[in-house]
C-alpha positions as CSV (number, residue, x, y, z in Angstrom):
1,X,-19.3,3.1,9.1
2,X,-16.7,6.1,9.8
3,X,-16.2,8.5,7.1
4,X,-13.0,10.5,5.8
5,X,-13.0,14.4,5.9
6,X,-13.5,14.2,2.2
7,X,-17.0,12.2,2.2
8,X,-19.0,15.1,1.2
9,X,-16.5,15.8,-1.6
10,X,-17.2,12.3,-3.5
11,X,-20.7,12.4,-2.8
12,X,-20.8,15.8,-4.6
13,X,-19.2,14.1,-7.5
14,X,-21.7,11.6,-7.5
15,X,-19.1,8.7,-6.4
16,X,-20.0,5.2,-5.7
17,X,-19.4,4.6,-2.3
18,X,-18.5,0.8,0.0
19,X,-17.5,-0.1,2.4
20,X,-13.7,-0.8,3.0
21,X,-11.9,-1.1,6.3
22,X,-14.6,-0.2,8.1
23,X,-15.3,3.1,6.1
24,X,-17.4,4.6,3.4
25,X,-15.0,5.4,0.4
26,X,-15.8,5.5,-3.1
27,X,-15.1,2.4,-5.0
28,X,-15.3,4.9,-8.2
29,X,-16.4,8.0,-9.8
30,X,-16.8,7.0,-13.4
31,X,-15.2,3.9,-14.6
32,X,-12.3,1.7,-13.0
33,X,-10.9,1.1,-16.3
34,X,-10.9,4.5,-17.1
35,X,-9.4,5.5,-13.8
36,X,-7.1,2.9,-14.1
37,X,-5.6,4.5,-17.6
38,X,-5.7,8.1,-16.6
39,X,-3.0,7.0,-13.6
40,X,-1.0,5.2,-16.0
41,X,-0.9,7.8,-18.5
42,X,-1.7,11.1,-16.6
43,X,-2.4,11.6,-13.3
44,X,-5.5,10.7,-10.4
45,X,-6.3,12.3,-7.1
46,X,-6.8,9.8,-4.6
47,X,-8.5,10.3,-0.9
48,X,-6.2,8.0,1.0
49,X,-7.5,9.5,4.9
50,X,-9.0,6.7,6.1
51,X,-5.5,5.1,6.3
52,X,-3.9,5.1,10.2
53,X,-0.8,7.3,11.1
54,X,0.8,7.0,14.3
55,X,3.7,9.4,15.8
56,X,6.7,7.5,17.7
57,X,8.1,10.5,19.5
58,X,11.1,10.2,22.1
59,X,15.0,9.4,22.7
60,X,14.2,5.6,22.4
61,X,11.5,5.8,19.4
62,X,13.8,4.1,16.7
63,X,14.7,2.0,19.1
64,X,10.9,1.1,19.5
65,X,10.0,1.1,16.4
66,X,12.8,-1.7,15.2
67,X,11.5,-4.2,18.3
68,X,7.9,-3.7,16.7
69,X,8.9,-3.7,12.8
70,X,11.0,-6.0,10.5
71,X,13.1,-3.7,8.8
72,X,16.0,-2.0,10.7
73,X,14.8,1.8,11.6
74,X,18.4,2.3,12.9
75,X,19.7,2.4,9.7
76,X,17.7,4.5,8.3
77,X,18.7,8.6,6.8
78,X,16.3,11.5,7.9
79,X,13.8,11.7,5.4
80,X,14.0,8.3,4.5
81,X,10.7,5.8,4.1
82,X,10.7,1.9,4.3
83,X,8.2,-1.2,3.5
84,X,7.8,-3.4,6.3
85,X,5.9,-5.7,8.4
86,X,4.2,-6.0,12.0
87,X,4.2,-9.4,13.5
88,X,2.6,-11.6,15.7
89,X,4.5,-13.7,17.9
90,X,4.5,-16.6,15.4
91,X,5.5,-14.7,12.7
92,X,2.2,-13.9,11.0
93,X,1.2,-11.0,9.8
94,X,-0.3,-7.9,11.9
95,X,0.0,-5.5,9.2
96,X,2.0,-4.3,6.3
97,X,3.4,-0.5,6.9
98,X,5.5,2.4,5.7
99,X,7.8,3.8,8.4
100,X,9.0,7.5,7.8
101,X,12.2,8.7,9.2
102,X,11.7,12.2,10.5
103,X,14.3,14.8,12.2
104,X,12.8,13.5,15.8
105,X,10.0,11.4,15.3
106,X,8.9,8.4,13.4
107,X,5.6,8.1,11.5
108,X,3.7,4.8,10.8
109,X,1.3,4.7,8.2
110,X,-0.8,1.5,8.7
111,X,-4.3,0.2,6.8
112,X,-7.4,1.3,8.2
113,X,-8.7,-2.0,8.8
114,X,-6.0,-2.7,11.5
115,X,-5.9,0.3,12.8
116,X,-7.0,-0.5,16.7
117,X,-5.4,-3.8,16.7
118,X,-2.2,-2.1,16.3
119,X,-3.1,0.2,18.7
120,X,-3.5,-2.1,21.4
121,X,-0.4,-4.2,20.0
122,X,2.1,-0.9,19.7
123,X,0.7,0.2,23.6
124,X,1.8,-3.4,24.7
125,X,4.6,-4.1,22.8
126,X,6.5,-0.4,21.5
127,X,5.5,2.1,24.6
128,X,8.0,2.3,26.9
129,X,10.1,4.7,29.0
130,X,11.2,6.9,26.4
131,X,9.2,6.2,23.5
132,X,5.7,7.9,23.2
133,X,2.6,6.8,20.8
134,X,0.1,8.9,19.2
135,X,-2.2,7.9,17.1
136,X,-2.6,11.2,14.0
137,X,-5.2,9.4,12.1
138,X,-8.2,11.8,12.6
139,X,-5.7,14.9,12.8
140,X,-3.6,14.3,9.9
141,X,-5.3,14.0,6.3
142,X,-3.3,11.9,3.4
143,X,-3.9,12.8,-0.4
144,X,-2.2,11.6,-3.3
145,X,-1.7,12.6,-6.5
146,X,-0.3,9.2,-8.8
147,X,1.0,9.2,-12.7
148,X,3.6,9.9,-14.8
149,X,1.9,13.7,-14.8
150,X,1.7,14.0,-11.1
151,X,5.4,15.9,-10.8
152,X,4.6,18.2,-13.6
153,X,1.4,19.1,-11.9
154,X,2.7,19.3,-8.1
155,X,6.1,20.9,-8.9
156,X,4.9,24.4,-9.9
157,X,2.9,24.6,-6.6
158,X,5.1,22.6,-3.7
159,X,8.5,24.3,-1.7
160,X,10.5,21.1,-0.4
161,X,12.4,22.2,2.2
162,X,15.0,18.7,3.2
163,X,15.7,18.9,-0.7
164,X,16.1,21.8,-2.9
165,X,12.8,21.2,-5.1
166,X,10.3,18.8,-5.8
167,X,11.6,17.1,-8.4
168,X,14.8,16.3,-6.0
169,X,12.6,14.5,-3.8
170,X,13.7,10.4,-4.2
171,X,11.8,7.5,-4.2
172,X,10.4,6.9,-0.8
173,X,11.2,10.1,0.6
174,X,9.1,12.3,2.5
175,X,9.6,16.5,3.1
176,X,8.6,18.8,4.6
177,X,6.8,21.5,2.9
178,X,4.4,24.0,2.1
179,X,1.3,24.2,-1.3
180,X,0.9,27.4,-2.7
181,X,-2.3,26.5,-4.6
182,X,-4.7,28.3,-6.5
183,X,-4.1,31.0,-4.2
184,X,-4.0,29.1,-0.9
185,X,-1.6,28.2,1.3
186,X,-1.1,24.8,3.1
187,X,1.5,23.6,5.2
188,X,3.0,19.7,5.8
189,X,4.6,17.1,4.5
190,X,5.3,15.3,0.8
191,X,6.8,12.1,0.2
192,X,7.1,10.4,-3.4
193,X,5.4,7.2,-2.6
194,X,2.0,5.4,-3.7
195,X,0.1,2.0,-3.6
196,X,0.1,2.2,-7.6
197,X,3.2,1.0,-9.4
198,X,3.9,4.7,-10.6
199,X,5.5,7.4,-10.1
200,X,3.5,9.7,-7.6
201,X,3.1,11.7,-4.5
202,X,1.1,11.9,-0.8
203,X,0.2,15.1,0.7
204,X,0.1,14.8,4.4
205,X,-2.0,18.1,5.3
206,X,-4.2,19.0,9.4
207,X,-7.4,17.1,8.7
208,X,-9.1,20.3,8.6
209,X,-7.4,21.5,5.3
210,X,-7.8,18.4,3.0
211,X,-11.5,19.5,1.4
212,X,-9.7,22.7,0.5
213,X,-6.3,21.2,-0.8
214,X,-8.7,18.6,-3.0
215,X,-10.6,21.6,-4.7
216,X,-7.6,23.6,-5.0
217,X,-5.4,20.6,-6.4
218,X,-8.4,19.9,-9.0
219,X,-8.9,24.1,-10.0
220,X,-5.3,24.1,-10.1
221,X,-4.6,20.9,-12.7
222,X,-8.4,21.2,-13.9
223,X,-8.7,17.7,-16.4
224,X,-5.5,17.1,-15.9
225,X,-6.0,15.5,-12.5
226,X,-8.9,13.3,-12.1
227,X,-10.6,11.9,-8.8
228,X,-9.9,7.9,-8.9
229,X,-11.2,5.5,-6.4
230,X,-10.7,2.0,-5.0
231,X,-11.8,0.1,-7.5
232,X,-8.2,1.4,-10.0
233,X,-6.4,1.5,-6.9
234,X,-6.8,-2.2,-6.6
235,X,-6.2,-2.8,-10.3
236,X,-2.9,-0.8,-10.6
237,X,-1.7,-2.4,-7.1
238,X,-2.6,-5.9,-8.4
239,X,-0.7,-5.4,-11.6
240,X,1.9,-4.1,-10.0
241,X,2.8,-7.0,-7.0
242,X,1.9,-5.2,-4.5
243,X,0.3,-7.4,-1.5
244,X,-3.0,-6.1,-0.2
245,X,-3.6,-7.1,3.6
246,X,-6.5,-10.1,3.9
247,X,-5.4,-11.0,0.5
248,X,-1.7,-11.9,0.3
249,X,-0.9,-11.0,4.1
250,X,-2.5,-12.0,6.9
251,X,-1.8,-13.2,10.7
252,X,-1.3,-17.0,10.0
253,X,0.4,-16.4,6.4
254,X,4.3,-16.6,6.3
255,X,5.5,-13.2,5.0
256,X,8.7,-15.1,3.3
257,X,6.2,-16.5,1.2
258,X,4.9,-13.7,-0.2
259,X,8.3,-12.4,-1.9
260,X,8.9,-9.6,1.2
261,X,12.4,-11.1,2.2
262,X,14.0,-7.9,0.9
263,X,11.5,-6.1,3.8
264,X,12.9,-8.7,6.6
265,X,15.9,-8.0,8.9
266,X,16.5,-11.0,10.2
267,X,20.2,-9.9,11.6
268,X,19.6,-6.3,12.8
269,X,20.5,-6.3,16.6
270,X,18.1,-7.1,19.2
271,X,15.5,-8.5,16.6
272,X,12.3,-8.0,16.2
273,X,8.9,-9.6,17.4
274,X,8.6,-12.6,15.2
275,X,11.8,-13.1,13.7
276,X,12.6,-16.9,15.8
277,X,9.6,-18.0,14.8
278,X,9.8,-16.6,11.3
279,X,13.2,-18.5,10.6
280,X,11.9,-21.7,12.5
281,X,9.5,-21.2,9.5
282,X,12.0,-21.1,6.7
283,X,14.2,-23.7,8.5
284,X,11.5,-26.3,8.5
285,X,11.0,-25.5,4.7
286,X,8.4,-23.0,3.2
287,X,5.2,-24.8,1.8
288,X,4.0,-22.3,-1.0
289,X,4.5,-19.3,-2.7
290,X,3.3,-16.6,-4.3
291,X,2.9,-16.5,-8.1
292,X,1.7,-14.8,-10.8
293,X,-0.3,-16.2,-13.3
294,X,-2.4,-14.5,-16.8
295,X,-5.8,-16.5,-16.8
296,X,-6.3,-17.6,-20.3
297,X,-10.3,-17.3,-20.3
298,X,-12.8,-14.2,-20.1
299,X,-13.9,-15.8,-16.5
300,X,-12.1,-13.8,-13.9
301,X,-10.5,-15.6,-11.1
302,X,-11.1,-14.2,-7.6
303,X,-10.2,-14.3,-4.3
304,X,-10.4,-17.7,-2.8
305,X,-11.0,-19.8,-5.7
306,X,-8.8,-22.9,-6.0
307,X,-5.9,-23.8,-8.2
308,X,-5.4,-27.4,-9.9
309,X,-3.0,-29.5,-10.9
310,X,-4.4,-32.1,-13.0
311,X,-6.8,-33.7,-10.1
312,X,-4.8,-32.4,-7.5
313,X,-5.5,-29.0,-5.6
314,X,-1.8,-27.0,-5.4
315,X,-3.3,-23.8,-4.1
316,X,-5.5,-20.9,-4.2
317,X,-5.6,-17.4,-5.6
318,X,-5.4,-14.4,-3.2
319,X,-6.3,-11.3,-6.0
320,X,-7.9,-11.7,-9.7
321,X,-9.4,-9.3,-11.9
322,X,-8.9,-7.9,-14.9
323,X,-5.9,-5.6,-16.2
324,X,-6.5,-2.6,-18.6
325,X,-2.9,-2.4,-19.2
326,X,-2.0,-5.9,-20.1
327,X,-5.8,-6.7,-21.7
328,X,-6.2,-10.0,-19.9
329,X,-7.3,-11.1,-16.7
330,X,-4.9,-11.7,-14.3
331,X,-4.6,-13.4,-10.8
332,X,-1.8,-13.9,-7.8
333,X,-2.2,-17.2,-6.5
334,X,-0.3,-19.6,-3.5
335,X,0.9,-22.4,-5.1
336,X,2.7,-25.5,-3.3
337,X,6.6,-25.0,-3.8
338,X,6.4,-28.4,-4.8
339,X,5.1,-27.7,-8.4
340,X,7.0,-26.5,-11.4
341,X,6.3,-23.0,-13.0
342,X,6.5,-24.8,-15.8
343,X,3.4,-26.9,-14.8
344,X,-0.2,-26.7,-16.6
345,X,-2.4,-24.9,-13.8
346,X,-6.0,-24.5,-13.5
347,X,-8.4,-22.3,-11.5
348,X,-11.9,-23.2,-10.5
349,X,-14.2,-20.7,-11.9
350,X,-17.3,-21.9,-10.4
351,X,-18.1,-24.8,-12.7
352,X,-15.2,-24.8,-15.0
353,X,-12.0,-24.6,-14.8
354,X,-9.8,-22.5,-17.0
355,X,-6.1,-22.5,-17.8
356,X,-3.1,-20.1,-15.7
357,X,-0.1,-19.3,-17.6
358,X,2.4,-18.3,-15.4
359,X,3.7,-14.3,-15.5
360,X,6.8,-12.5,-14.9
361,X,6.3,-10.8,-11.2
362,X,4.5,-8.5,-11.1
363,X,2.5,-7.7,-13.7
364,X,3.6,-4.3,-14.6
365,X,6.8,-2.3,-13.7
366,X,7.3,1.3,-14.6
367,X,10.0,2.6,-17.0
368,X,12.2,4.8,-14.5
């Protein structure tokens, strides 16, 4: 398994660590439901370096970018970040990514576990005359800091410099900017995103200074910031919608299924890899859908497991566990378009099956 820059630093605090993506990160340090609460009341510290970055550099990069991505690059401001998707040629799924808008470049921020397939794809498919690759991923560290606490604790210490102070800095907007931290100095980038359903930030720091920006962001905040892992990053994503790749997304999975239209550019000129066979797909009819559901049982329904109506099997869930905030278990599941949200579901929990009530999506949403 590869490692982050910051495995020594969870193994000193004793975390738990899997495999995920094809690296060693810890799952958690104490407990997930307590990490789970501390980000939705206060604020966690999250090691988020074995993610992929990639630099599109060059008078054609946006250009690039919008053949390889569904969302239209062109019409994005400086500073600006977008949700989109990477296709295949039949509209599936590559990968789900954040594209940042910078003075003159582009960064993508991919998941680690497609990380050389996208390498190859974006050498094939985004490198021409004019538009340069690089692939950042081991120079280029990524931190975050996520909760409602997270501006209080970061504002003191960051100077934005595309926006007069921390606090200034939008939704989905990245900076550039320097950390004067308990006394050291670090230079690079902020943006106010996370993979959370809160409000929060991502330091974007040279590979060589993230173990010093963790300690120094933990002596600065002290029990104010605490180190979360995996394990509440999954919760607080899975109450809040958001799709995790393998599990809602995937290569032959329909992304207008999964709720993303508002991600899709259909009309933006020239198009984009996928997009004819994407609105074949929608032309012909979608067969499912995404859907939340609350599982009214103490058996948690998982990934895989399959969804009943009456006798007859209508789909299967794609994330289940349960959810500190609500107090419930919860699941998303595919379910045929054919069936009402209305109707009287059931999941296969190995030997029983145990009633869905349809949700609200998502789960969770954030007072703004």
């Amino acid at each position: 398994m590869k490692t982050t820059v910051l495995n020594d630093v969870h193994r000193a605090l004793g975390a738990r660590l899997v495999e995920f993506g094809g690296f060693e990160m810890p799952v958690q340090y104490s407990s997930i439901v307590d990490e789970h609460n501390i980000v939705r009341n206060g604020a966690g510290l999250f090691d988020l370096c074995h993610m992929g970055r990639f630099l599109v550099e060059g008078e054609r990069a946006i250009e690039a970018v919008d053949h390889v991505t569904t969302n239209h690059v062109a019409k994005m401001k400086t500073g600006q970040i977008r949700y989109s998707l990477v296709l295949n040629e039949t509209g599936g799924v590559r990968d789900d990514i954040l594209v940042y808008k910078m003075p003159d470049k582009v960064l993508l921020v991919v998941n680690a576990s497609n990380r050389d397939k996208l390498v190859a794809w974006f050498a094939e498919h985004l490198v021409r005359p004019g538009a340069a690759l690089h692939d950042r991923s081991e120079d280029i560290a990524m931190i975050a800091v996520q909760g409602p606490k997270a501006e209080s604790i970061l504002a003191p210490v960051t100077k934005t410099e595309w926006v007069s102070d921390l606090p200034a800095l939008g939704y989905y907007k990245i900076s550039d900017a320097s950390f004067d931290i308990a006394g050291r100095q670090f230079e690079g980038h902020v943006s106010r995103t996370g993979y959370t359903g809160e409000d929060g930030f991502e330091l974007y720091v040279p590979s060589e200074k993230a173990t010093d920006l963790w300690n120094a962001l933990r002596e600065h905040a002290g029990d104010a910031l605490v180190p979360c892992g995996l394990g509440a990053r999954d919760t607080l994503r899975l109450e809040a919608g958001m799709p995790l790749y393998g599990h809602e997304l995937g290569e032959e999975w329909n992304p207008l299924e999964a709720n993303l239209q508002f991600a899709i550019k259909t009309k933006k000129p020239n198009g984009f890899i996928g997009r004819d066979a994407l609105l074949a797909g929608k032309e012909a009819g979608l067969a499912r859908e995404l859907r939340a559901y609350r599982v009214d049982s103490k058996r948690v329904a998982r990934d895989g497991m399959d969804v009943f109506d009456g006798a007859r099997a209508v789909g299967r869930v794609t994330s289940g566990g349960p959810s500190p905030t609500l107090g419930c278990n919860i699941a998303l599941a595919y379910i045929d378009r054919n069936v009402s949200t209305d109707a009287k579901l059931e999941v296969q929990v190995r030997k029983s099956r145990e009633p869905l009530v349809a949700h609200e999506f998502p789960f969770y949403k954030r007072e703004r």
